[in-house]
C-alpha positions in Angstrom: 0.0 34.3 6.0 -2.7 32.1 4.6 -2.3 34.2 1.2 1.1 34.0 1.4 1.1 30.0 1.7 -1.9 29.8 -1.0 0.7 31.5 -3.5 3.6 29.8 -2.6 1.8 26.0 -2.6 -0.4 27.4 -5.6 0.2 24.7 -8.7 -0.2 22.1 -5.8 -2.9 23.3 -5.2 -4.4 24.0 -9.1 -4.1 20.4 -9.4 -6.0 18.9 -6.6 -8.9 21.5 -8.0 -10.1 19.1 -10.5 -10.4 17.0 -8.1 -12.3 19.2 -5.4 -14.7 20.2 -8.4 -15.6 16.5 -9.2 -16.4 15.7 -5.8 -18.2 19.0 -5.0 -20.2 18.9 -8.5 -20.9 15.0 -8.6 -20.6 13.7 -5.0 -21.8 16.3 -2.3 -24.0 18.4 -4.6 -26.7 15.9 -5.3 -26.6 15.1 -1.9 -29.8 17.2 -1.1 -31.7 15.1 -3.5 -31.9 12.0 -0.5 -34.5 14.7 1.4 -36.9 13.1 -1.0 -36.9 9.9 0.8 -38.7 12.1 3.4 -41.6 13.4 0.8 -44.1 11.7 -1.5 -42.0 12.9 -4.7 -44.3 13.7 -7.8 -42.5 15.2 -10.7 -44.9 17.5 -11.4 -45.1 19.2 -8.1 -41.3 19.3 -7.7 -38.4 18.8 -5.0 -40.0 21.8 -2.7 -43.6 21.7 -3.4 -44.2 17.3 -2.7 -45.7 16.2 0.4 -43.6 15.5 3.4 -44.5 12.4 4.7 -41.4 11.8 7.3 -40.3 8.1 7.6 -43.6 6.6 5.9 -41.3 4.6 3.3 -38.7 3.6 5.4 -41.6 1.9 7.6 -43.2 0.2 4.4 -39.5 -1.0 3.3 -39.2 -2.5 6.7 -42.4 -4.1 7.4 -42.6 -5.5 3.7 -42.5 -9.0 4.0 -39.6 -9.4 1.7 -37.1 -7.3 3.2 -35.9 -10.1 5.4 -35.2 -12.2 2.1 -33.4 -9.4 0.7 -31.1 -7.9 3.2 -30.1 -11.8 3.4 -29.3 -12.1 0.1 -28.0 -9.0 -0.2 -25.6 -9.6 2.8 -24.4 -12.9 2.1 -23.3 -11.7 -1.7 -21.3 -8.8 0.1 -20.0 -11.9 2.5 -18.8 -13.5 -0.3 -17.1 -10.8 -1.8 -15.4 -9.6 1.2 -14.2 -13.5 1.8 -13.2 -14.8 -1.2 -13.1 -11.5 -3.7 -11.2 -8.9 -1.5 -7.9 -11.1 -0.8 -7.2 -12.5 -4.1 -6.1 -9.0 -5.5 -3.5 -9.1 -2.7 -3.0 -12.5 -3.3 -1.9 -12.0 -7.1 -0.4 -8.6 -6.1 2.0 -10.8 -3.9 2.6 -13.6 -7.1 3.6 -10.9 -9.6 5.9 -9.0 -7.0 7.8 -12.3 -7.1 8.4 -12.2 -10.5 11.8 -11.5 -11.7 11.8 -11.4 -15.3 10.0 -8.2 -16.3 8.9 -9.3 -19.6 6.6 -12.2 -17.7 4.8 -9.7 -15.5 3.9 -7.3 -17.7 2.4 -9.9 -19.9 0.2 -11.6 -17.1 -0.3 -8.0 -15.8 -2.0 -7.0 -19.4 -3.9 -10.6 -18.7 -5.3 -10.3 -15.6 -6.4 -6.5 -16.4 -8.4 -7.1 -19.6 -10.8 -8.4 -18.3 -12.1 -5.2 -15.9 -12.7 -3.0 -19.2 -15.4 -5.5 -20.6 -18.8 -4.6 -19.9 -21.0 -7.1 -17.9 -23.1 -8.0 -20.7 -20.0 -9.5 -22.4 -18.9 -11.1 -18.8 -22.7 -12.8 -17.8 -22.7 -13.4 -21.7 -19.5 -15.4 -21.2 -20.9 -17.4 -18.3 -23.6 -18.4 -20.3 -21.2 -19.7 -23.0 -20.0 -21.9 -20.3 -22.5 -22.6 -18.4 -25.3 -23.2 -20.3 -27.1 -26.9 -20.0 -27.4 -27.2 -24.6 -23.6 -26.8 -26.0 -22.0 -24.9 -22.7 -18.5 -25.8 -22.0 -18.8 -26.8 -19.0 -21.4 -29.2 -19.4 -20.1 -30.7 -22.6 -17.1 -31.6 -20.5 -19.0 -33.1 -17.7 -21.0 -35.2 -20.4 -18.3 -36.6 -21.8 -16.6 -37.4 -18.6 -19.5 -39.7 -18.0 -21.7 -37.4 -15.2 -24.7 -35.4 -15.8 -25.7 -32.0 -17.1 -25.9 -29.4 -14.0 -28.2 -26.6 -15.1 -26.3 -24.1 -13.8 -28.2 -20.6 -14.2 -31.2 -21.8 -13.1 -29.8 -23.2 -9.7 -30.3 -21.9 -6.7 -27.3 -23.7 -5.0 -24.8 -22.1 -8.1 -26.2 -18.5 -7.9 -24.0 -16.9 -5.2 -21.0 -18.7 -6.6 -21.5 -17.9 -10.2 -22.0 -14.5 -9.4 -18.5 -14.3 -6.6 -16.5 -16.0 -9.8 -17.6 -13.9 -12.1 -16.2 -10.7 -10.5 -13.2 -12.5 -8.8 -12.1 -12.7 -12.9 -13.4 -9.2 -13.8 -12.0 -6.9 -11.0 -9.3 -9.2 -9.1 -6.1 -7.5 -11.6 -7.8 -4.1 -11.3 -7.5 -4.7 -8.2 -3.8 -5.6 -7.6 -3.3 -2.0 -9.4 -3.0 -0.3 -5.8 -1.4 -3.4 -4.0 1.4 -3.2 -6.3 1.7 0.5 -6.3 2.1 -0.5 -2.3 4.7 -3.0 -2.9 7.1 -0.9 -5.3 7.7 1.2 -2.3 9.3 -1.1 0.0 12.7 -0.7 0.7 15.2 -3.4 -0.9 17.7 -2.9 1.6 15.2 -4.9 3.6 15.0 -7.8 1.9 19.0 -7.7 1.4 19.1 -7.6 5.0 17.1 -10.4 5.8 18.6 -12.5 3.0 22.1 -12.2 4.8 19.8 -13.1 7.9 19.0 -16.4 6.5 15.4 -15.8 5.9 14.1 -17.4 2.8 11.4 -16.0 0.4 8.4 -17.1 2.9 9.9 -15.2 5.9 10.3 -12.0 3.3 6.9 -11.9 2.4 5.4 -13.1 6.4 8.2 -10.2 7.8 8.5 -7.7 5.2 5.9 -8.0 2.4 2.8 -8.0 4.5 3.3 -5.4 7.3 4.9 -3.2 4.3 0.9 -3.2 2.7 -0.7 -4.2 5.9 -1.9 -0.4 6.1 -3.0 -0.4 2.5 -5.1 -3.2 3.2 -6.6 -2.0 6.2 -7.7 1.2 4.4 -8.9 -0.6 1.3 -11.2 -3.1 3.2 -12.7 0.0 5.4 -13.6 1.6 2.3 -15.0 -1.4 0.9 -17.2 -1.9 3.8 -18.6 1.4 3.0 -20.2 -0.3 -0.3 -21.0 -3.6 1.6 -24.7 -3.7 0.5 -23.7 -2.4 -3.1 -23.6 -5.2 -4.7 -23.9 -3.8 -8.2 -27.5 -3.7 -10.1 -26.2 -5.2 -13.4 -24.6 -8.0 -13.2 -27.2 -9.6 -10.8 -29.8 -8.2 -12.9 -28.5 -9.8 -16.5 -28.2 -13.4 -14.2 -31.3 -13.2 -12.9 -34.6 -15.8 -13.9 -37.3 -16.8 -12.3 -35.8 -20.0 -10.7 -33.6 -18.4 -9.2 -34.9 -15.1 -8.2 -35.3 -16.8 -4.0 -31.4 -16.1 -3.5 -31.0 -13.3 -6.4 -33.1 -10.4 -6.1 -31.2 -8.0 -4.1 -31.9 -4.2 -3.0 -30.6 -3.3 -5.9 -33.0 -5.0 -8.6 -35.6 -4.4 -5.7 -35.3 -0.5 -6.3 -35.2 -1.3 -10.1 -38.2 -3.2 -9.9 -40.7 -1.7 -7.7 -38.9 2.1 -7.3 -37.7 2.7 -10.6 -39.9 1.0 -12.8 -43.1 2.0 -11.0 -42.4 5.8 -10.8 -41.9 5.7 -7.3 -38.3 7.5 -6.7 -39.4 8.5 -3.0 -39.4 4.8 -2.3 -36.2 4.0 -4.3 -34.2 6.9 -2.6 -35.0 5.7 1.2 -33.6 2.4 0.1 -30.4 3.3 -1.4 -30.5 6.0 1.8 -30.8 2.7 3.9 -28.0 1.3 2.6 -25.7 4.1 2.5 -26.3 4.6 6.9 -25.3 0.6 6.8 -22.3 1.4 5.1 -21.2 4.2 7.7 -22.2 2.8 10.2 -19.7 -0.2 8.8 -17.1 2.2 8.1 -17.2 3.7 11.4 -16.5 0.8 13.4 -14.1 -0.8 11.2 -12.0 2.5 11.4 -12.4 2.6 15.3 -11.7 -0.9 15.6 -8.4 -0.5 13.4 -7.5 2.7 15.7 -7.9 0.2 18.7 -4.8 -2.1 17.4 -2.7 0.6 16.2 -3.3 1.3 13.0 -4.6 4.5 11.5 -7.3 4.1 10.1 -9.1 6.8 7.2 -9.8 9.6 9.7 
């Protein structure tokens, strides 16, 4: 039977294969390379023949006096992402299903996708086009509006903002990608049905719309929780200086700085190990606590 039904579902089959493979090759292979968070890794010795020294870097991580500082920083950047970053794709998702001259959408579609396929040394080197205190944009026109320079990248208080803004603009129409694939599948006869109803377009979207992609939603925000302390090495690595390194440096340019750069990958892989059992342990509840009011969750 179960050769029977391999043949018979085989080309569906062939092509989720690629798929499998990736995931295997890239994803669960290199898995047994977070053992070393367990041993005092030296290159020279190898994976099998280093030290095992149990949870002795997972105790320095947690009693160094700056982890405090960084999980805070770290957490309120993923705060801010999940707040203001994670809507706004549905939010633009919702404008540009409103649309009804094609023409128009596909041109702001183009416009508000561009901008995920730059790198972010073009994006932080935009912001600093802008932002800068000698000839930035933003500064020239607060000059000649009569206020004051506001020194913008080295401030602690404009950190966490700049660095929200500048991937609300690089990933928000990315991001509608999904959230409009979600939306083309709602059923017209719907919204026919509650036009003849007397609903306007506000009721549509409240009584339709949203419980159409309410699922979607859920799922994408559990998954996102599952990166909550990835909150992406470059960027925040390129925006970095020294004044403002108190609300900046995160676990990511923590690894970079101390693991990475000093050789010391045992240290650097318990980190990133910490972080991946927060995000679990995230995605775990928020998939429970979907289940709870009916929805269905990811498993």
């Amino acid at each position: 039977m179960l050769i029977a039904r391999l043949m018979r579902n085989r080309w569906l089959y062939l092509m989720v294969l690629p798929g499998l493979l990736y995931f295997l090759i890239f994803k669960y292979w290199p898995m047994y390379g977070i053992f070393i968070a367990f041993k005092d890794y030296q290159p020279y010795l190898g994976f099998w023949d280093s030290p095992f020294v149990g949870f002795k870097h997972f105790d320095r991580l947690f009693s160094d006096p700056n982890f405090i500082v960084l999980f805070r920083n770290t957490f309120i950047l993923a705060l801010y992402n999940i707040l203001f970053f994670f809507p706004l794709p549905i939010l633009v998702a919702l404008m540009l299903n409103e649309l009804r001259h094609e023409l128009s959408k596909r041109i702001v579609q183009t416009l508000v996708y561009i901008p995920h396929f730059m790198s972010w040394v073009v994006v932080v080197g935009i912001a600093y086009m802008f932002l800068t205190t000698e000839g930035g944009f933003i500064n020239v026109l607060l000059e000649k509006l009569g206020g004051e320079k506001v020194t913008f990248l080295v401030s602690n208080e404009w950190f966490r903002t700049i660095i929200t803004t500048e991937v609300m603009w690089k990933e928000t129409g990315w991001g509608t990608i999904i959230f409009l694939a979600a939306l083309s599948g709602v059923d017209p006869q719907l919204y026919e049905a509650a036009r003849m109803d007397g609903a306007n377009r506000l009721r549509q979207l409240w009584h339709i719309t949203l419980p159409a992609i309410r699922s979607t939603i859920i799922i994408l925000l559990i998954l996102r929780l599952g990166h909550f302390l990835d909150t992406g090495f470059e960027q925040i690595f390129l925006m970095l200086n020294a004044m403002n390194r108190e609300v900046g440096e995160v676990f990511d340019t923590y690894v970079y700085a101390v693991g990475i750069s000093q050789g010391q990958y045992s240290f650097s892989t318990a980190v990133g190990l910490f972080k991946s059992i927060v995000g679990l342990i995230l995605v775990v509840l928020a998939n429970r606590l979907a289940k709870k009011f009916g929805e269905e969750g990811i498993y």
